[in-house]
CHARMM internal coordinates of N, CA and C (Angstrom, degrees):
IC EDIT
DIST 1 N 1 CA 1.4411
DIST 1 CA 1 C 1.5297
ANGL 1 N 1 CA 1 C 107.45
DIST 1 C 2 N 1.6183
ANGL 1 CA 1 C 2 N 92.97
DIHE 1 N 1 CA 1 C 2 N 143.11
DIST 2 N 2 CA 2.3140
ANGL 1 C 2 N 2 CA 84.27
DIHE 1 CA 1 C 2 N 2 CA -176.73
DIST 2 CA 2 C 1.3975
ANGL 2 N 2 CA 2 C 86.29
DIHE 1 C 2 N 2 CA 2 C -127.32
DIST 2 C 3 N 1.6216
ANGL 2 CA 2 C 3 N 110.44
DIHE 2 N 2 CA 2 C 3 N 171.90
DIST 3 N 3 CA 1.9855
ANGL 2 C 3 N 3 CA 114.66
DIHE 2 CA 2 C 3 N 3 CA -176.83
DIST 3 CA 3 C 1.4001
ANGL 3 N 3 CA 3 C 72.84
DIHE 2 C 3 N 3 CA 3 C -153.74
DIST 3 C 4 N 2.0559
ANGL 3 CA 3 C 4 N 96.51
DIHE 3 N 3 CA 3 C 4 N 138.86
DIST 4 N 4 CA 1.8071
ANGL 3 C 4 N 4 CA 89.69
DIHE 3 CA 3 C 4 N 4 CA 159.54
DIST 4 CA 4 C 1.2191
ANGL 4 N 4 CA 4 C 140.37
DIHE 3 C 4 N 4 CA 4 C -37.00
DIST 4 C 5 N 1.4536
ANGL 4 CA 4 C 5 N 102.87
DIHE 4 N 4 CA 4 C 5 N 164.62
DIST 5 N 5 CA 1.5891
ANGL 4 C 5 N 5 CA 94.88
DIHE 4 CA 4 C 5 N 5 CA -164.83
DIST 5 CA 5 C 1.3141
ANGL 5 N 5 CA 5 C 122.68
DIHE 4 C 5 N 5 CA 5 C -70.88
DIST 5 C 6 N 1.5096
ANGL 5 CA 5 C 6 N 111.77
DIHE 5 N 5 CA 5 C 6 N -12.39
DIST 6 N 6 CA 1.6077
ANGL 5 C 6 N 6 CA 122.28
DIHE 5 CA 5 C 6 N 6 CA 168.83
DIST 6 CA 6 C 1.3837
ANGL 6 N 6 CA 6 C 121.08
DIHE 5 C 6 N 6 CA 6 C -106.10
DIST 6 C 7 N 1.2356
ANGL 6 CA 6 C 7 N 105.18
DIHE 6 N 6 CA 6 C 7 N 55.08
DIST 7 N 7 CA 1.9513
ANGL 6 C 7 N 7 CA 118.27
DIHE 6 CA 6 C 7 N 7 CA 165.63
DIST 7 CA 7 C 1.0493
ANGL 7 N 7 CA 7 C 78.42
DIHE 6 C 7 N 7 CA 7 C -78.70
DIST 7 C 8 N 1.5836
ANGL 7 CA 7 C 8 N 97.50
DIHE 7 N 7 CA 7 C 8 N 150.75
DIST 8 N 8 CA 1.8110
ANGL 7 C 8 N 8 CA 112.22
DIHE 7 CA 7 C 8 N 8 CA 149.14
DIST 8 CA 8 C 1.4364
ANGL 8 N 8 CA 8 C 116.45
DIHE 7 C 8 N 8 CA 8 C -84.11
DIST 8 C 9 N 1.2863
ANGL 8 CA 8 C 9 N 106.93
DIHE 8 N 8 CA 8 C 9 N 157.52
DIST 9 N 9 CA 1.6461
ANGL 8 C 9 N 9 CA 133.75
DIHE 8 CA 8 C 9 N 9 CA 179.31
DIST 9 CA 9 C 1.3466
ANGL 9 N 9 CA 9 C 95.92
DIHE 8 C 9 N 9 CA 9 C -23.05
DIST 9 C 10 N 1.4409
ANGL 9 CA 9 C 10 N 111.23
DIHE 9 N 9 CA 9 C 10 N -81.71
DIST 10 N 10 CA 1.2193
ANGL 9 C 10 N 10 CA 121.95
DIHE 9 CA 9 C 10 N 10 CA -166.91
DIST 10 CA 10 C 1.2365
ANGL 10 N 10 CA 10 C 126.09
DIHE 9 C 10 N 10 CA 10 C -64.66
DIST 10 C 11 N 1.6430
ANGL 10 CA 10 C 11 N 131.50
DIHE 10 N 10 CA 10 C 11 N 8.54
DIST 11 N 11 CA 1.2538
ANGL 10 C 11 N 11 CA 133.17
DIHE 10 CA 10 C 11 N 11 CA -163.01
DIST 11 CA 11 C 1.5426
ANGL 11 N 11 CA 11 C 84.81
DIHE 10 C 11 N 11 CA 11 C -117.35
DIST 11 C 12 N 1.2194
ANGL 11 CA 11 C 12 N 104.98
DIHE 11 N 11 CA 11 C 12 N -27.31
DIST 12 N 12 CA 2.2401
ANGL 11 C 12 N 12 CA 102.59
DIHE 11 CA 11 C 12 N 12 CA -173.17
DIST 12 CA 12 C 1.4423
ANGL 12 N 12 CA 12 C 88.79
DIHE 11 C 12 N 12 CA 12 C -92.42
DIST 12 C 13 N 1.4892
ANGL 12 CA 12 C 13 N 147.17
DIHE 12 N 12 CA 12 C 13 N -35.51
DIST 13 N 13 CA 0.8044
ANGL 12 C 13 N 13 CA 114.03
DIHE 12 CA 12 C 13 N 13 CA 175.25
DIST 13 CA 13 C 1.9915
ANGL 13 N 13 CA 13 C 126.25
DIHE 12 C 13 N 13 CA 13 C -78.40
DIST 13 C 14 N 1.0665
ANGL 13 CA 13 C 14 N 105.74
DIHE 13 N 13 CA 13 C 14 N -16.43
DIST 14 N 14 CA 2.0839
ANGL 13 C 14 N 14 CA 107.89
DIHE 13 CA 13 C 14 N 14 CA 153.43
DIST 14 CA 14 C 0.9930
ANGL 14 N 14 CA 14 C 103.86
DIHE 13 C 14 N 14 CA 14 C -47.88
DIST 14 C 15 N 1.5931
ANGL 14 CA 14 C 15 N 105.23
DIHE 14 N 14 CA 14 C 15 N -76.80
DIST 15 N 15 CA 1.9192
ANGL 14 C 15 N 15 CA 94.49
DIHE 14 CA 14 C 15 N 15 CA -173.75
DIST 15 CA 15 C 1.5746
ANGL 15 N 15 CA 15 C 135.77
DIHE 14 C 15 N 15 CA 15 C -52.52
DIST 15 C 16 N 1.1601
ANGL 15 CA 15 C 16 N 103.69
DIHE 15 N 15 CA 15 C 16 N -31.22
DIST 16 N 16 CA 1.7568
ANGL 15 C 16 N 16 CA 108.40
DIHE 15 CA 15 C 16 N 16 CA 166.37
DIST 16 CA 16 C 1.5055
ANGL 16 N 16 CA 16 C 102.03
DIHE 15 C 16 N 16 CA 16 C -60.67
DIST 16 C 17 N 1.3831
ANGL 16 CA 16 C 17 N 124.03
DIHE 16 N 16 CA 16 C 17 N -53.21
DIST 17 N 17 CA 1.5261
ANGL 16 C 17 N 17 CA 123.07
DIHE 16 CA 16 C 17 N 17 CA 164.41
DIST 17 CA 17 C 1.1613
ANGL 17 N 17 CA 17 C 127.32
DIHE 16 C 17 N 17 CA 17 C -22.42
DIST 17 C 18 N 1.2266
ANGL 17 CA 17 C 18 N 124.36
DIHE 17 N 17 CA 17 C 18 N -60.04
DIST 18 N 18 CA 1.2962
ANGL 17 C 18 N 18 CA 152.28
DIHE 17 CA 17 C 18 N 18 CA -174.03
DIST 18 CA 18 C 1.4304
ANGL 18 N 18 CA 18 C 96.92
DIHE 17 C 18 N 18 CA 18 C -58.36
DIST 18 C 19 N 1.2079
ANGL 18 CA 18 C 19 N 100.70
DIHE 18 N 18 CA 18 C 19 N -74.38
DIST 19 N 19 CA 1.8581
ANGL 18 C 19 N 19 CA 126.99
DIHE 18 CA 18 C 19 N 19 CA -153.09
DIST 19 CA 19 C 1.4995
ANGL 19 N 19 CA 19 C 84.20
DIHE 18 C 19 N 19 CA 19 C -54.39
DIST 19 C 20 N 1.1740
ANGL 19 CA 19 C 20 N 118.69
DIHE 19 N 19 CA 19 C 20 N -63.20
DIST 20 N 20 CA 1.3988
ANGL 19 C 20 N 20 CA 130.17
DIHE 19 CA 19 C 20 N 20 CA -170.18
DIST 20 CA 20 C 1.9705
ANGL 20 N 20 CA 20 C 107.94
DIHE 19 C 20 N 20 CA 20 C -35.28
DIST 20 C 21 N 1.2140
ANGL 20 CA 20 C 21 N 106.02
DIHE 20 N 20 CA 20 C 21 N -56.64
DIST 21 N 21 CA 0.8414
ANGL 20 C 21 N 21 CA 125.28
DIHE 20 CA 20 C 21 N 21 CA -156.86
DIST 21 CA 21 C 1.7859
ANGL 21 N 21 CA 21 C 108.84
DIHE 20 C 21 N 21 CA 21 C -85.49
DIST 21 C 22 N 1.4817
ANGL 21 CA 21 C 22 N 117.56
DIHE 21 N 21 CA 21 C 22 N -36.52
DIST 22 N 22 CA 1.5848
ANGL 21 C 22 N 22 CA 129.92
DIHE 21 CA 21 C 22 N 22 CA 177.19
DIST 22 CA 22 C 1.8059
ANGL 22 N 22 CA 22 C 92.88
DIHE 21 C 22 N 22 CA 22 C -72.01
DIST 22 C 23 N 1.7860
ANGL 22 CA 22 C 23 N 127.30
DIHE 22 N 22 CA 22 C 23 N -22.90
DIST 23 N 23 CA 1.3291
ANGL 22 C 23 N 23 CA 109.27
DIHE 22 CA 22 C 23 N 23 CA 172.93
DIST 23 CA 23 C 1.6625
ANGL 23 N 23 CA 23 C 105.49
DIHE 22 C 23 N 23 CA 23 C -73.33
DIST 23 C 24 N 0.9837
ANGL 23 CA 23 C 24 N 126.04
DIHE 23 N 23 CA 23 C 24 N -17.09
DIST 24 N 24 CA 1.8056
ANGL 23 C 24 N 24 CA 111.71
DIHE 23 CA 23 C 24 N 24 CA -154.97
DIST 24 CA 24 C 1.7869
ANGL 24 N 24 CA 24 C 103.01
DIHE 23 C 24 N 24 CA 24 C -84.31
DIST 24 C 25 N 1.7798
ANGL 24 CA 24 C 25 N 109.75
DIHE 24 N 24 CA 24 C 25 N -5.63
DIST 25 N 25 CA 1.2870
ANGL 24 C 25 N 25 CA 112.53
DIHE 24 CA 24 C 25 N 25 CA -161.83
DIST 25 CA 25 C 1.4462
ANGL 25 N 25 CA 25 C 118.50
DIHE 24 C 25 N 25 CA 25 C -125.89
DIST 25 C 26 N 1.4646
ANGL 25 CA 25 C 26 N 133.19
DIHE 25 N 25 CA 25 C 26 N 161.36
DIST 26 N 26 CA 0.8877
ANGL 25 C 26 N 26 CA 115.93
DIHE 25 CA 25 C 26 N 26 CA 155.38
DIST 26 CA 26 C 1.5741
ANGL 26 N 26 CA 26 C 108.55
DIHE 25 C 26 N 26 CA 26 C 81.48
DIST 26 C 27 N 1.2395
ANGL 26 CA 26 C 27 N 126.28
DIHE 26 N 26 CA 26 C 27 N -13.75
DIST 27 N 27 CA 1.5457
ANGL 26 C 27 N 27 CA 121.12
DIHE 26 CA 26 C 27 N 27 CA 167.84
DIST 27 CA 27 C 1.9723
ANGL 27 N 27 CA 27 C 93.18
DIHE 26 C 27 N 27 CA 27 C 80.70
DIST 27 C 28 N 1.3224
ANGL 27 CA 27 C 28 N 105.48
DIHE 27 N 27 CA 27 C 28 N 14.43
DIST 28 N 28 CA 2.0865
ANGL 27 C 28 N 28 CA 98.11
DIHE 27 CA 27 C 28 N 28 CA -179.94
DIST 28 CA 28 C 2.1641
ANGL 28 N 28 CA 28 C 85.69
DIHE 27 C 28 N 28 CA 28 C -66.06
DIST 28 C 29 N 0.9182
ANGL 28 CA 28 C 29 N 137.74
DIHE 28 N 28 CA 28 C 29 N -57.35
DIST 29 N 29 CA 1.7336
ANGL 28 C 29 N 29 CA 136.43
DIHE 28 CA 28 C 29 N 29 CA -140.89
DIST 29 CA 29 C 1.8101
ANGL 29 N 29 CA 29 C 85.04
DIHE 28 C 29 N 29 CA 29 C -62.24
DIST 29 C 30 N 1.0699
ANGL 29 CA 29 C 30 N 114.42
DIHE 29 N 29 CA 29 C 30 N -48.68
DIST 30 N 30 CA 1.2741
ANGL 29 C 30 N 30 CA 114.58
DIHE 29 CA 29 C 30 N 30 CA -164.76
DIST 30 CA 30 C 1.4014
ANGL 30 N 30 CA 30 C 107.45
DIHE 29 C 30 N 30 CA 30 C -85.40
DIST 30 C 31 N 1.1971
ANGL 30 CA 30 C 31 N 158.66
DIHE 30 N 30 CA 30 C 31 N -24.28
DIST 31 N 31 CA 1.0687
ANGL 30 C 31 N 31 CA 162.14
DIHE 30 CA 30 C 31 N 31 CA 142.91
DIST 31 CA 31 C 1.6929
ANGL 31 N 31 CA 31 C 126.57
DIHE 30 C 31 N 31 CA 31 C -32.01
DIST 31 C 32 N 2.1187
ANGL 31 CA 31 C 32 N 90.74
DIHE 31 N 31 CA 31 C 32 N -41.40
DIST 32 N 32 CA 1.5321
ANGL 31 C 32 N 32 CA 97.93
DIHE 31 CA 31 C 32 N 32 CA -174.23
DIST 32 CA 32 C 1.6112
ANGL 32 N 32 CA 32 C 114.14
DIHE 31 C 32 N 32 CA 32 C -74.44
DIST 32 C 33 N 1.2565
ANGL 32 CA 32 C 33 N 132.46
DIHE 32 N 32 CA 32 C 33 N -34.48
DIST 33 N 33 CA 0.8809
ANGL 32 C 33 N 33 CA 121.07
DIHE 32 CA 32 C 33 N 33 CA 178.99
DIST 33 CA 33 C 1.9514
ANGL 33 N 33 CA 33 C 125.13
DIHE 32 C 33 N 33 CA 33 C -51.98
DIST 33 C 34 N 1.2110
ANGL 33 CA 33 C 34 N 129.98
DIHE 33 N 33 CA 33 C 34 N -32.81
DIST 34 N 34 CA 1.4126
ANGL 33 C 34 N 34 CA 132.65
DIHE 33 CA 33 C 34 N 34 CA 159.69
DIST 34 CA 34 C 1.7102
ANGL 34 N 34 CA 34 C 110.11
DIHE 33 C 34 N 34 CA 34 C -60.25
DIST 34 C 35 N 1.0514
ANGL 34 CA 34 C 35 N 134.84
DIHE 34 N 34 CA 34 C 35 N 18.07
DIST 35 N 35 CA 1.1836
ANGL 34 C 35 N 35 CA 136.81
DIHE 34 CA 34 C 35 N 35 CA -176.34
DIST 35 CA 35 C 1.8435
ANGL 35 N 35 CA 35 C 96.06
DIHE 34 C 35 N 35 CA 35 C -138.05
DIST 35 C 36 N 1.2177
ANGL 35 CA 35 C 36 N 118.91
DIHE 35 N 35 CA 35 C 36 N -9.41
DIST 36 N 36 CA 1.5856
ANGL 35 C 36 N 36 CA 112.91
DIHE 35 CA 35 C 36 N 36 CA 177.57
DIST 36 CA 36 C 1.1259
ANGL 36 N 36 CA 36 C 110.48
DIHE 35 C 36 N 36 CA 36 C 60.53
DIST 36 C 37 N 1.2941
ANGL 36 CA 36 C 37 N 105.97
DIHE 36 N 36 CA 36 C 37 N 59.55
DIST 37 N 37 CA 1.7545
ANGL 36 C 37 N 37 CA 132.85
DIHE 36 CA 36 C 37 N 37 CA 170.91
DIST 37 CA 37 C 1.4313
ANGL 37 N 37 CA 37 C 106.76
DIHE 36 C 37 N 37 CA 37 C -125.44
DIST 37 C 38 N 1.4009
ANGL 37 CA 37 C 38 N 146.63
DIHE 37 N 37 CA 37 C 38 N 111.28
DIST 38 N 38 CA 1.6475
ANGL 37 C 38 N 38 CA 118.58
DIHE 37 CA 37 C 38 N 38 CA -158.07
DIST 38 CA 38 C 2.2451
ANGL 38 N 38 CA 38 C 81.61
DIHE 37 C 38 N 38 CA 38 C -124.13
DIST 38 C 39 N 1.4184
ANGL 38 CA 38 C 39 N 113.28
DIHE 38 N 38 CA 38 C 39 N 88.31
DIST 39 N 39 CA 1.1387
ANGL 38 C 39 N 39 CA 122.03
DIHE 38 CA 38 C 39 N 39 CA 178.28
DIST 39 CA 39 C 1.5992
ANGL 39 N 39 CA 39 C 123.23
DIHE 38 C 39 N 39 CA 39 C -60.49
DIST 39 C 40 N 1.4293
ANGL 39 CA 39 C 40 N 108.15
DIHE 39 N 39 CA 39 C 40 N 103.27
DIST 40 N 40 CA 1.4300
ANGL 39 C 40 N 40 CA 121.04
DIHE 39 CA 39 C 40 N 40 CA -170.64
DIST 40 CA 40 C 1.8856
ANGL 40 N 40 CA 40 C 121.87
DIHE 39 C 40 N 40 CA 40 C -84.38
DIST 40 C 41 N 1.6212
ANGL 40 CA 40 C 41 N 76.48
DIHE 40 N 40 CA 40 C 41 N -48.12
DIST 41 N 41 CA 2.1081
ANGL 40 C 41 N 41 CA 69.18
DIHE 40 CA 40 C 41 N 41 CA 172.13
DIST 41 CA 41 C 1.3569
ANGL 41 N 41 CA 41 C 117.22
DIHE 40 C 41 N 41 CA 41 C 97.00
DIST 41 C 42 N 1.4999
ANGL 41 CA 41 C 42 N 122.06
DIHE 41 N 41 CA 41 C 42 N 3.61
DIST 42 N 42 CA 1.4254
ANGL 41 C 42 N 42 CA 143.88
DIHE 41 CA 41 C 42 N 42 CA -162.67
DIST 42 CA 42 C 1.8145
ANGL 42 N 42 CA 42 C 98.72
DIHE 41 C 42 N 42 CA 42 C -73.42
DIST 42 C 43 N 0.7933
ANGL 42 CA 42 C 43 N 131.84
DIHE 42 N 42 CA 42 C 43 N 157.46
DIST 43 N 43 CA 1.3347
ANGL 42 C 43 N 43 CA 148.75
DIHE 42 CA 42 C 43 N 43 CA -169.88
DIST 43 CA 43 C 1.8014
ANGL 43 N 43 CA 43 C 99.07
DIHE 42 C 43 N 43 CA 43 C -96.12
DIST 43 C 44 N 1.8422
ANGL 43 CA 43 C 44 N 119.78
DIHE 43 N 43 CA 43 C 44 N 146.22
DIST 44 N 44 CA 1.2645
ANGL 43 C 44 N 44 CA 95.88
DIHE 43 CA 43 C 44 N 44 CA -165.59
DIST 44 CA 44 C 1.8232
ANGL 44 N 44 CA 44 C 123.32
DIHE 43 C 44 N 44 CA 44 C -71.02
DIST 44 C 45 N 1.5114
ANGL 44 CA 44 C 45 N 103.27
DIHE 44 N 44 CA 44 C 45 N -1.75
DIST 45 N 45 CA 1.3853
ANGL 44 C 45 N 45 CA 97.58
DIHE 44 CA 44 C 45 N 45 CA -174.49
DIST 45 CA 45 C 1.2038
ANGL 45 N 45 CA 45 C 105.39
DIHE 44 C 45 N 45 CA 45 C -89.85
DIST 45 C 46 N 1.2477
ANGL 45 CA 45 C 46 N 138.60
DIHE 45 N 45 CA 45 C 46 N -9.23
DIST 46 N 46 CA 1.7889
ANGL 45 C 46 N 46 CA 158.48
DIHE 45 CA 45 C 46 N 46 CA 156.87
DIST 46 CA 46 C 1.4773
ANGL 46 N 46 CA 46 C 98.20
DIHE 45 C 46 N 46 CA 46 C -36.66
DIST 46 C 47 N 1.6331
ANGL 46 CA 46 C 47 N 113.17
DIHE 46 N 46 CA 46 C 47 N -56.57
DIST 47 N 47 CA 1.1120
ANGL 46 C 47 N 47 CA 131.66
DIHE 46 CA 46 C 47 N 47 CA -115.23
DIST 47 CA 47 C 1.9874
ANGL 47 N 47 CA 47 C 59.21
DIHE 46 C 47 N 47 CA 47 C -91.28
DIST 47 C 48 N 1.0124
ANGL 47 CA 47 C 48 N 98.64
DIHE 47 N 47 CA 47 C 48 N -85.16
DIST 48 N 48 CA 1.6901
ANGL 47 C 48 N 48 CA 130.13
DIHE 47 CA 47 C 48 N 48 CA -163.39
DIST 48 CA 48 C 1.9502
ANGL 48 N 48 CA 48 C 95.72
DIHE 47 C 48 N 48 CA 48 C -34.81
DIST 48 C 49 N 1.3213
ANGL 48 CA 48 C 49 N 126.47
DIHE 48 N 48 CA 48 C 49 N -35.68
DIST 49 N 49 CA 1.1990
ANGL 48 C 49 N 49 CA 108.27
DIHE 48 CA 48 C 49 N 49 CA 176.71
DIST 49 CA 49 C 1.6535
ANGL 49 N 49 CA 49 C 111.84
DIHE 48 C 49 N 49 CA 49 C -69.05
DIST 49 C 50 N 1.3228
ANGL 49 CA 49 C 50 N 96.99
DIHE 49 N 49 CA 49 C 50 N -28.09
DIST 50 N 50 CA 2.1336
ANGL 49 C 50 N 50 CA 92.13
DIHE 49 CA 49 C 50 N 50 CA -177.72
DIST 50 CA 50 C 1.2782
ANGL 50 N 50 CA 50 C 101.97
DIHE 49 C 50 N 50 CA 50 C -80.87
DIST 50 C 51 N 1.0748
ANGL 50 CA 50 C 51 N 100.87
DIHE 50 N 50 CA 50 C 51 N -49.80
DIST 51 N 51 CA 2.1148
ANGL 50 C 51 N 51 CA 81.60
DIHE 50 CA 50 C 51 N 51 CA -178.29
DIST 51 CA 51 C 1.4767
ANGL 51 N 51 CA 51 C 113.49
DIHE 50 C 51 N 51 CA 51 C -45.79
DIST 51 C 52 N 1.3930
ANGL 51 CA 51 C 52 N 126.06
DIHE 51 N 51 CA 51 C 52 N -35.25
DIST 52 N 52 CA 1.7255
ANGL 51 C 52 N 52 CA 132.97
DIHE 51 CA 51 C 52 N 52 CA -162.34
DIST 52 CA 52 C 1.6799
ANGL 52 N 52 CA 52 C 86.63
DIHE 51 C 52 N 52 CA 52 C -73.92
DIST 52 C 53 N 1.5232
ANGL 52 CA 52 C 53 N 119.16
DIHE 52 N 52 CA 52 C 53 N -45.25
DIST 53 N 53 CA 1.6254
ANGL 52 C 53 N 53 CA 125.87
DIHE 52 CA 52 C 53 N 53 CA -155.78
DIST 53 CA 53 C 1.8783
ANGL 53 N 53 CA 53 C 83.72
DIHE 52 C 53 N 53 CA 53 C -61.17
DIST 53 C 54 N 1.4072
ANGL 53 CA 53 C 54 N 101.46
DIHE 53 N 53 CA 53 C 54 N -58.04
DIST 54 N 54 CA 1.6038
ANGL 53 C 54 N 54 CA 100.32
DIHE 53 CA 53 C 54 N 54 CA -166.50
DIST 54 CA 54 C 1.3409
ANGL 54 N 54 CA 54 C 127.68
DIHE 53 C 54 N 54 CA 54 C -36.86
DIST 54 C 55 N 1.3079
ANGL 54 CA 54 C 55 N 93.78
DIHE 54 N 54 CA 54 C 55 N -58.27
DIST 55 N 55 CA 1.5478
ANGL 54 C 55 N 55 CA 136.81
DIHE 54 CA 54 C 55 N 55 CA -179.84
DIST 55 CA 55 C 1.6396
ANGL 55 N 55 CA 55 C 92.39
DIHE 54 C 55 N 55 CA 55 C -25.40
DIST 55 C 56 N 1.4537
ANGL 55 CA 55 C 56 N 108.29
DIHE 55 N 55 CA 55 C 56 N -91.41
DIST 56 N 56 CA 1.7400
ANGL 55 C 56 N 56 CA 128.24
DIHE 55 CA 55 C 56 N 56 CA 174.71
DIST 56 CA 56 C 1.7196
ANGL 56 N 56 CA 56 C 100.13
DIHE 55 C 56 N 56 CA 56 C -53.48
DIST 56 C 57 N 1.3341
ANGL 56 CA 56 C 57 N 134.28
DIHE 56 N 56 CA 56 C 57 N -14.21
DIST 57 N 57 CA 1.7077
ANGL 56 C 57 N 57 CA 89.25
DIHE 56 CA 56 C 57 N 57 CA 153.39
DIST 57 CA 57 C 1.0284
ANGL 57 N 57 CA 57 C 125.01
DIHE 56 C 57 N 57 CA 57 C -107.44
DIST 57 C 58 N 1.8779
ANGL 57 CA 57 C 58 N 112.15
DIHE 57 N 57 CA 57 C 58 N 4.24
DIST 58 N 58 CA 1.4476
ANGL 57 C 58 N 58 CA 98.22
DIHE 57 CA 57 C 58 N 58 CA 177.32
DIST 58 CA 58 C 1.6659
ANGL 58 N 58 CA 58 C 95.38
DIHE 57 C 58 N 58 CA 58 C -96.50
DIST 58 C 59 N 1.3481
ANGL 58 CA 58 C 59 N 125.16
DIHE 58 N 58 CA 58 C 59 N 3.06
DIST 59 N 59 CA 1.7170
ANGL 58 C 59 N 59 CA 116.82
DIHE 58 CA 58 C 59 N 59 CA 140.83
DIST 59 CA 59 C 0.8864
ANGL 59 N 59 CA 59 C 124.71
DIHE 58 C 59 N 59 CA 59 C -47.76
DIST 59 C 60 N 1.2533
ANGL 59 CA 59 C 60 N 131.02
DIHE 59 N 59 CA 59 C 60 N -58.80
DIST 60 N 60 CA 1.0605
ANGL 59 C 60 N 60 CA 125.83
DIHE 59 CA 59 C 60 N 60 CA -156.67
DIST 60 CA 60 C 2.0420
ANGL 60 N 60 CA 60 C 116.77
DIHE 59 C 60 N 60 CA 60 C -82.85
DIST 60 C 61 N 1.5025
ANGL 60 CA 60 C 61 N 97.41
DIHE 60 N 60 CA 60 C 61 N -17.38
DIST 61 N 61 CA 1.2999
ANGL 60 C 61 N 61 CA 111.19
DIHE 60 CA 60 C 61 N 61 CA -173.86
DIST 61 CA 61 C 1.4203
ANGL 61 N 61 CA 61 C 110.34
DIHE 60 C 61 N 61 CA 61 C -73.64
DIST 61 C 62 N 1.7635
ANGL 61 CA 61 C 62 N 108.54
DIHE 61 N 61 CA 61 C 62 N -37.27
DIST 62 N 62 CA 1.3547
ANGL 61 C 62 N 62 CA 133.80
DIHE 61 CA 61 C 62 N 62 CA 177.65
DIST 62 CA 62 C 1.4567
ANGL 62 N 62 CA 62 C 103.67
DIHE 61 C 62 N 62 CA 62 C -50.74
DIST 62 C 63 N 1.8752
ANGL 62 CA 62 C 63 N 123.62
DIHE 62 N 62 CA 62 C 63 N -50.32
DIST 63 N 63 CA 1.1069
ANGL 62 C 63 N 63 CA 120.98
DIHE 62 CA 62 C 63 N 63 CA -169.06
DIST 63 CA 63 C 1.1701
ANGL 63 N 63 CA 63 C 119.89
DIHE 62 C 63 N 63 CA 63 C -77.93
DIST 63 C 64 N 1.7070
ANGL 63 CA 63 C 64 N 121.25
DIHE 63 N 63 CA 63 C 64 N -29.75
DIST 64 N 64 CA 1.0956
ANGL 63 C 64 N 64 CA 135.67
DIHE 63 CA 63 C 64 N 64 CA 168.03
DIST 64 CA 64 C 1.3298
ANGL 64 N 64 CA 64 C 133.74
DIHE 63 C 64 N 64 CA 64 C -20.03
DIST 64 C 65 N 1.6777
ANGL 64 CA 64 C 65 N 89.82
DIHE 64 N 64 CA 64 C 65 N -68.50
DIST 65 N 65 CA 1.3744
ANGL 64 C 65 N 65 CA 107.16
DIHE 64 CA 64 C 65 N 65 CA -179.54
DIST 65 CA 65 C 1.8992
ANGL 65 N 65 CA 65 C 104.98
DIHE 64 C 65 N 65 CA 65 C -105.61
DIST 65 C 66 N 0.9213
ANGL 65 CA 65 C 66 N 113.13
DIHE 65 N 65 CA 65 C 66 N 19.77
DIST 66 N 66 CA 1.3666
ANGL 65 C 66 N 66 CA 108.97
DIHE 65 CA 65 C 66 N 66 CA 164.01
DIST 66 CA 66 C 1.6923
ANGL 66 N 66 CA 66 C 108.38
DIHE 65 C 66 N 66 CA 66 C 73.68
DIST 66 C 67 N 0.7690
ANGL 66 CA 66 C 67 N 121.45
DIHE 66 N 66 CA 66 C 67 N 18.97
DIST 67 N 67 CA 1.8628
ANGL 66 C 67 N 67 CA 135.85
DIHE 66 CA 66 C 67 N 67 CA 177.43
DIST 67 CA 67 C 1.5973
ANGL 67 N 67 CA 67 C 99.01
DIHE 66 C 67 N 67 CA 67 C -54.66
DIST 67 C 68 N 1.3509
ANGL 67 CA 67 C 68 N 93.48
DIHE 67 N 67 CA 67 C 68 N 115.58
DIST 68 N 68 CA 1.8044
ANGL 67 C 68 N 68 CA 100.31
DIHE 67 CA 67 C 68 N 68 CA 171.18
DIST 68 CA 68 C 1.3021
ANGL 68 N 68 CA 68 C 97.17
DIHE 67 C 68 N 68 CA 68 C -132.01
DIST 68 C 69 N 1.6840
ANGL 68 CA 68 C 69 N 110.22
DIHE 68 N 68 CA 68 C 69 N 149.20
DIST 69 N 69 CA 1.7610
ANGL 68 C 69 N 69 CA 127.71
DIHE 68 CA 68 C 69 N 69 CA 178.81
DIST 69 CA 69 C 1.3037
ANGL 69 N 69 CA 69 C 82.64
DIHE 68 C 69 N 69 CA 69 C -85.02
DIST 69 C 70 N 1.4464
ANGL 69 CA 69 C 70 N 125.58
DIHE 69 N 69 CA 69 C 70 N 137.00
DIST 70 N 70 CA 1.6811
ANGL 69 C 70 N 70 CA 118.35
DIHE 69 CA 69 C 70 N 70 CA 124.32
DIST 70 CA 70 C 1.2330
ANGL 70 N 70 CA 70 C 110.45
DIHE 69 C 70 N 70 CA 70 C -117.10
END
COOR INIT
IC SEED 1 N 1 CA 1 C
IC BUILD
C-alpha cells in the first residue's frame, strides 16, 4: 500500500496498524497472493527503503538502454 508523499507520521503509522492488523484475519494474507499481491508486512520505513532501492535500478536500467516516455 503507498499514501502521498506528504501523509503525516501518524496517519502512515494507523494505516500500517490497520494493514498490519486486516493481514492477521479473516484468511485476507492468504487470499492475496492469487490476485498478485505477494503481502510482506514490512514496517513503513522497510517499505520506503525498497521503493528508493527500486526507484535507482529501474534508473539506472531506464538510462541504460536509453528508454524515453513520449
Amino acid at each position: 500500500m503507498v499514501a502521498p508523499i506528504k501523509t503525516p507520521g501518524n496517519i502512515i503509522a494507523i494505516l500500517n496498524a490497520e494493514i498490519v492488523n486486516a493481514l492477521k484475519v479473516g484468511g485476507l494474507r492468504e487470499k492475496l497472493p492469487a490476485t498478485g499481491v505477494e503481502p510482506i508486512g514490512s514496517t513503513p520505513w522497510e517499505f520506503a527503503a525498497v521503493m528508493v532501492a527500486h526507484t535507482q535500478a529501474m534508473r539506472k536500467t531506464i538510462h541504460a538502454e536509453s528508454i524515453r516516455t513520449d
